[in-house]
C-alpha positions in Angstrom: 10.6 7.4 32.3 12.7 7.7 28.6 10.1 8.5 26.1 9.7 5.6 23.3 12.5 6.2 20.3 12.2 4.4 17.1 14.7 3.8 13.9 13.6 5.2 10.4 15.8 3.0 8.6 13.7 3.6 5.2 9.9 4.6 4.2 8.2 4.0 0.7 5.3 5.7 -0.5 2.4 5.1 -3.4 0.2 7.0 -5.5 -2.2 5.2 -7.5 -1.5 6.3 -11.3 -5.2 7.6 -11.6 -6.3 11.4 -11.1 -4.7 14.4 -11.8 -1.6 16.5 -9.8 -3.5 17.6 -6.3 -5.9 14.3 -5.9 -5.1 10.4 -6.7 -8.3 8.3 -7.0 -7.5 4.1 -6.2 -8.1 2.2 -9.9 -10.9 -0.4 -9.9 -8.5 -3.4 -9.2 -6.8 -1.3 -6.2 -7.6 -1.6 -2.4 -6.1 -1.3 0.7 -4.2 -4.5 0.5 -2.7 -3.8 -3.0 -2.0 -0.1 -2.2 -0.2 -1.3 1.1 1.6 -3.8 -0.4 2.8 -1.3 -3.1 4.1 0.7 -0.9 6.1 -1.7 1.3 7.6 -3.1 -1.6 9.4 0.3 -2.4 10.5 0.6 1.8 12.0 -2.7 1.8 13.5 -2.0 -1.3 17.2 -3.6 -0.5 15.9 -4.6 3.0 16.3 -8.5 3.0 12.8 -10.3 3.9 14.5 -12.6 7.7 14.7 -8.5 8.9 11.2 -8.0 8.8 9.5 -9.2 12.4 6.5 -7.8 12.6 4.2 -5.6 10.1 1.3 -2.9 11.5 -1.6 -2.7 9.1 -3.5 0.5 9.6 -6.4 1.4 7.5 -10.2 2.1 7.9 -10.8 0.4 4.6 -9.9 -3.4 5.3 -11.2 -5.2 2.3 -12.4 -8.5 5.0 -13.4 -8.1 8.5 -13.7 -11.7 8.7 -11.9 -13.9 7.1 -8.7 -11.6 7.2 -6.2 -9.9 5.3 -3.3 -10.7 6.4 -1.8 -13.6 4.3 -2.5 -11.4 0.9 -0.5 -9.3 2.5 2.7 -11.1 3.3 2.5 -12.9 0.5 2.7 -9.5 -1.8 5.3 -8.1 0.4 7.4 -12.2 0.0 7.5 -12.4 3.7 7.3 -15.6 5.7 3.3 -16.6 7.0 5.2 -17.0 10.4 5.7 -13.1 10.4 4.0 -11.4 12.7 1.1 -8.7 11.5 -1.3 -6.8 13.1 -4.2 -5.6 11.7 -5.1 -2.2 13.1 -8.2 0.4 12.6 -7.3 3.9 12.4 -5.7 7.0 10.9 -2.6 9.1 11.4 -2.0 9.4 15.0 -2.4 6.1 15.0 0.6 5.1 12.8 2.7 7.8 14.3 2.2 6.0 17.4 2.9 2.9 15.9 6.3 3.9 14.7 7.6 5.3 18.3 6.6 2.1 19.9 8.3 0.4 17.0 11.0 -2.7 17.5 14.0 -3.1 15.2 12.6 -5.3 12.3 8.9 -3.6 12.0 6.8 -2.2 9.1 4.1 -0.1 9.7 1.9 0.3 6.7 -1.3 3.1 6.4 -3.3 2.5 3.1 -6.0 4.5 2.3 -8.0 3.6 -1.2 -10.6 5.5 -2.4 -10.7 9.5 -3.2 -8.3 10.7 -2.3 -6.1 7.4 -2.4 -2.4 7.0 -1.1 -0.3 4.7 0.8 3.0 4.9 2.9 5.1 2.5 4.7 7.6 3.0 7.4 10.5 0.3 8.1 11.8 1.1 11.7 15.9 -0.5 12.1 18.4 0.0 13.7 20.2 3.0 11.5 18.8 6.7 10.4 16.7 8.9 11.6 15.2 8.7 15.3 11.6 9.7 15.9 10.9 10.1 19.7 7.2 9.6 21.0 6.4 12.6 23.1 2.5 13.3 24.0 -0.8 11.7 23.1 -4.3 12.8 23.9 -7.5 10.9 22.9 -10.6 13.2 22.8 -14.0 12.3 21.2 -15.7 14.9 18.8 -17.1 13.1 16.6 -18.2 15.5 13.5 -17.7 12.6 11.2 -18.8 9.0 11.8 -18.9 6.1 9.8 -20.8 3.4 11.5 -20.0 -0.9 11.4 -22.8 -1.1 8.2 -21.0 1.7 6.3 -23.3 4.6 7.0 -21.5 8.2 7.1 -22.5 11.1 9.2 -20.7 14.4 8.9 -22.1 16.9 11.6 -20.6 20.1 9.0 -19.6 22.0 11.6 -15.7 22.3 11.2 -15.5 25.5 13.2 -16.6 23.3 16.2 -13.9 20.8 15.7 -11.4 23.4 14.9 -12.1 25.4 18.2 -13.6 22.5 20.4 -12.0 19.6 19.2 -8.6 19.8 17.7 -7.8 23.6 19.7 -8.4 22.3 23.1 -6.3 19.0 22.3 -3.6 20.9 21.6 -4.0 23.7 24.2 -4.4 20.4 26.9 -1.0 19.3 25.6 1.1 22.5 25.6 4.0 21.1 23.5 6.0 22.9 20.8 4.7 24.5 18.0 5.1 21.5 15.1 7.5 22.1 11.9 4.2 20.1 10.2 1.6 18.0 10.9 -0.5 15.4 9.6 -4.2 14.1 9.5 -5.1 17.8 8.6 -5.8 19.9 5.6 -4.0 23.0 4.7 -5.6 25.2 6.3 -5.5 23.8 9.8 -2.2 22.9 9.7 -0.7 26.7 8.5 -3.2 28.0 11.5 -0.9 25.2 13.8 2.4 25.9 12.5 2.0 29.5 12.1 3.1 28.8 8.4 2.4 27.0 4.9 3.5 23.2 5.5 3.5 20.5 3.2 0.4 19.5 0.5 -0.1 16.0 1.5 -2.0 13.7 -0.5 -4.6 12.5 2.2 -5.3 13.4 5.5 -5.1 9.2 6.6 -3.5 6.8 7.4 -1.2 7.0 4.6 -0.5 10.8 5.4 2.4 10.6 7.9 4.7 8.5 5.9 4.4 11.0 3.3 4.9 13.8 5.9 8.5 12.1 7.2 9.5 11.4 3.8 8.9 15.5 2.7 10.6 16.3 6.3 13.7 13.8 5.7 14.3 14.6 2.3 14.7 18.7 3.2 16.6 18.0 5.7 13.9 19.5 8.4 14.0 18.0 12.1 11.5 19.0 14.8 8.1 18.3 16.4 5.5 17.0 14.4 1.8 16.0 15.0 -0.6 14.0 13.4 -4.3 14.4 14.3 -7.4 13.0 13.7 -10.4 14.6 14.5 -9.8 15.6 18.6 -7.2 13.0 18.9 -3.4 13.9 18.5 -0.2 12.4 19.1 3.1 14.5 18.9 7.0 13.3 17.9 10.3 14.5 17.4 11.9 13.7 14.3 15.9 14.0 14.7 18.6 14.5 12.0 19.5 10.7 10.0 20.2 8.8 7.3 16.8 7.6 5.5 16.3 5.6 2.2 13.4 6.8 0.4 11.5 5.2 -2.5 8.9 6.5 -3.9 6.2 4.5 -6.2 4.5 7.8 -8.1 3.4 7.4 -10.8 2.4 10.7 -13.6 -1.5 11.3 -13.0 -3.7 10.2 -15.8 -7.3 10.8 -16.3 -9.7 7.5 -15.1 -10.6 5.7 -18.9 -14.0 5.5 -19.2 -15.3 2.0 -17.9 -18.3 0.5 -16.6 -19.5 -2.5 -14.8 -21.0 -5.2 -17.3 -24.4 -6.5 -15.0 -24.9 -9.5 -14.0 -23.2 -12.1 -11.5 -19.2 -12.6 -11.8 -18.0 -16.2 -11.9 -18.0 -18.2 -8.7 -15.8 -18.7 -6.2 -14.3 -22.6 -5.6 -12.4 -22.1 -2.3 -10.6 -25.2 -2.7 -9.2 -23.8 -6.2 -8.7 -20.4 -4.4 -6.5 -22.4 -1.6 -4.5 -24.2 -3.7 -3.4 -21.1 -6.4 -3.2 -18.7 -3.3 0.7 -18.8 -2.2 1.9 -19.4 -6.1 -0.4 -17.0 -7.1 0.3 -14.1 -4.9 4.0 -14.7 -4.2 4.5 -15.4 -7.9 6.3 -18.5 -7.1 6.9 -21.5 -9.7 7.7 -25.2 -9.2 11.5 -25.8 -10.3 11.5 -29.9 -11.4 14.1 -31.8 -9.3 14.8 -33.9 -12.3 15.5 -31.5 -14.9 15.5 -27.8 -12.9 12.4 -27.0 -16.1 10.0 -24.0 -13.9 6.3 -24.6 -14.8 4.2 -21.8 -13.8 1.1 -22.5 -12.3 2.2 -25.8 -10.2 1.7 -28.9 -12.1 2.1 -32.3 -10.7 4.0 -33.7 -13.5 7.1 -31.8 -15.2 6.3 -30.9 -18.9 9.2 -30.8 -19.8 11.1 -34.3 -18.3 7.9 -35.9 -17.0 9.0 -36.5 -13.8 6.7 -36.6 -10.7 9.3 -36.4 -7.9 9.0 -33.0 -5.3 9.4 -29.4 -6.5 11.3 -26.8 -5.1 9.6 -23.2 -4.9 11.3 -20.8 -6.8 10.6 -17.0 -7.5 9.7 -15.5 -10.7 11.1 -12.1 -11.9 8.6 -9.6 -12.0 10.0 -7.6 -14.3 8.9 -8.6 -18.3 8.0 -8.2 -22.1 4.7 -8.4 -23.9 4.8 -11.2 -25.8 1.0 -11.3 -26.9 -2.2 -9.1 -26.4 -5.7 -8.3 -27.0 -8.7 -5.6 -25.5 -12.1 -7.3 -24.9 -14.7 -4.6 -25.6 -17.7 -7.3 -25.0 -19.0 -6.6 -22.3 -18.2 -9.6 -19.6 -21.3 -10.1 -16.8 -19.5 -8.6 -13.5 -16.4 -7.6 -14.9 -15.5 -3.9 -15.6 -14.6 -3.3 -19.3 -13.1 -2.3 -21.5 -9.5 -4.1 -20.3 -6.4 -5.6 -21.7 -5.2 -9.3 -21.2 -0.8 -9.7 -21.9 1.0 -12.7 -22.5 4.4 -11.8 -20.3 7.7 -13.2 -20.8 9.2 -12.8 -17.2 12.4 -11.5 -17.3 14.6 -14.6 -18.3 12.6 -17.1 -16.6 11.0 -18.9 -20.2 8.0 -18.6 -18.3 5.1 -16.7 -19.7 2.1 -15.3 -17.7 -1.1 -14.2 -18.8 -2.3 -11.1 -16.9 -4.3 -8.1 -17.2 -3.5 -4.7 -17.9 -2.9 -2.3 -15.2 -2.4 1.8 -14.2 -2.7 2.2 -18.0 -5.7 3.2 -20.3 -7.0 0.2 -21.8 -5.4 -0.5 -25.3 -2.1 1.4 -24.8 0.1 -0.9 -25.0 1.9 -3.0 -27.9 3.7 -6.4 -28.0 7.1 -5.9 -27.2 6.7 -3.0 -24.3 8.7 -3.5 -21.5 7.2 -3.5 -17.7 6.9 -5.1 -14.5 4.2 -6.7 -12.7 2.1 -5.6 -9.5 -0.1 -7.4 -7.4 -3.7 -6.0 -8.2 -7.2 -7.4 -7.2 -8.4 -9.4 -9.8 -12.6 -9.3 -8.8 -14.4 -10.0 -5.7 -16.1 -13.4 -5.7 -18.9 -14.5 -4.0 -17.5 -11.5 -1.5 -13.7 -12.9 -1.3 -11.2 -11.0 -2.5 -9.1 -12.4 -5.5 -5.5 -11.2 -6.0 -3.4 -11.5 -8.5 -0.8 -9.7 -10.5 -1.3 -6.8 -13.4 1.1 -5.5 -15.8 2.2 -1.9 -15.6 4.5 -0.4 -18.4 7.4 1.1 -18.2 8.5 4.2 -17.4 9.4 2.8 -14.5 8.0 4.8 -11.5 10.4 4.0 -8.7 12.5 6.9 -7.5 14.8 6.0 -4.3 16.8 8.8 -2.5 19.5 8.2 0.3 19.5 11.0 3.1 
């Protein structure tokens, strides 16, 4: 039986602005749905939104476990709520084995907020670089455990997982020494490859899409594993073209902040439901009457008056402070200090208010130039409410073509 091949047609990564040059931490208005949607933005940079079928979600930090994810999701990436989107538990073998079994048209995602914090995403076509499936074994040695309420258990004996966990995996296996492997720290993977290999951000989810990218862009093909505790899966990465775009931000130091106590505002899920898709996909009503964009959705035109049917129509997400200001006083539930901008986007005439994002609070001025991203605006009555943030330029996207 022929071994499961997949298409890297293009892979985006994301580093969350905050920490230093070895270790990213996720900002307060980051999670896993933010972080992945950061990173597929930058791989389906240039990838038209009707070639996207189906999008994998792995993480072990899902923001709902009821209620889902899902729709934030596509509606940050602009994709159709008719796509197709899994939502799946796990770590690096995981999404290496999601890409292998991969169809033309699929996005595999791995976020992983927190410390250390990083996402990558994966966009499998139909031209660049082919990454055969070739073993898989799935061991338990459970030396760390994090239970359904949250509770972590680390056994601290890596020497046992080293010699009884991950060694006989790989012993059981047999394959090819790997060019590089992922899910591992340093030291593990030198001791695997018989050689330094690549400084990865996290060991996660998010850790092979930066392994493929570092392979791709220096030209290296081979075997490589990703690993997970006991549990490893094994591919062969062959020569291709791969678009690369990386979302990488220069570290900063966290700004000092705290949490203001007492209760944030509550939630009115019939007000959530009826912002949500506008909101998240940054959409405006166009009049039919006069083609005037009002920004949220209002039943009547301001501009015309008219009443008649809207169309939907995207905003730019690129824009210019037009007005600012810092609250210092402390705001019950929020975390402060932060920065609220007035935003003309791009030529739209439509102006947004919006907070400040990936930049110490204060920093800006009216008249900087930046783009917006969709951040997590607070957690209400334990839903998660998204909206957008402003980042400032420099612009952060780098793309390479191999």
């Amino acid at each position: 039986m022929s071994q499961p091949v997949a298409i890297i047609t293009a892979i985006g990564t994301y580093l969350p602005t905050w920490g230093n040059s070895t270790r990213r931490l996720s900002g307060h208005d980051e999670d896993a749905v933010t972080m992945a949607v950061a990173a597929g933005l930058a791989a389906l940079d240039n990838v038209h939104p009707t070639q996207v079928r189906c999008v994998i979600f792995v993480t072990r930090n899902f923001p709902l476990l009821e209620g889902g994810n899902s729709a934030a999701l596509l509606a940050g990436l602009g994709l159709s709520n008719s796509t197709m989107i899994r939502e799946v538990v796990g770590g690096a073998p995981v999404v290496l084995d999601s890409i292998t079994s991969a169809e033309a048209g699929t996005l595999i995602i791995g976020s992983e907020p927190g410390d250390p914090a990083a996402a990558s995403a994966i966009f499998v076509g139909t031209e660049g670089a082919a990454l055969v499936a070739l073993e898989r074994i799935t061991r338990s040695m459970p030396v760390t455990t994090r239970d359904s309420f949250g509770n972590t258990s680390d056994y601290s004996d890596p020497r046992l997982l080293r010699v009884s966990g991950l060694g006989v995996s790989l012993e059981s296996i047999g394959s090819p020494i790997p060019v590089a492997t992922a899910g591992l720290d340093a030291r593990d993977s030198a001791a695997i490859c018989g050689r330094s290999t690549i400084t990865l951000p996290t060991t996660g989810a998010a850790s092979v899409g930066f392994l493929l990218a570092a392979l791709i862009s220096d030209n290296t093909t081979g075997t490589v594993l990703a690993a997970e505790q006991a549990t490893l899966s094994l591919a062969e990465l062959q020569a291709g073209a791969v678009r690369i775009t990386r979302d990488e931000p220069s570290a900063q130091p966290l700004p000092n902040s705290k949490q203001a106590p007492g209760s944030s505002v509550s939630i009115s899920l019939s007000a959530y439901d009826r912002a949500f898709e506008f909101k998240l996909r940054l959409e405006a009503a166009a009049c039919s009457a006069c083609g005037s964009l009002s920004y949220p959705r209002r039943r009547r035109c301001i501009n015309c008056g008219s009443e008649e049917p809207t169309t939907n129509t995207a905003l730019p997400r690129d824009g210019e402070i037009y007005s600012m200001a810092t609250i210092r006083v402390p705001v019950p539930g929020l975390i402060g200090p932060y920065t609220v901008v007035i935003v003309d986007l791009g030529d739209s005439g439509v102006r947004t208010m919006v907070r400040l994002t990936a930049a110490p609070p204060g920093s800006v001025k009216i008249g900087d130039k930046g783009r917006l991203a969709l951040r997590l605006v607070a957690v209400r009555m334990g839903v998660p409410d998204y909206g957008y943030g402003f980042i400032p330029e420099p612009a952060t996207h780098l793309t390479e073509a191999l």
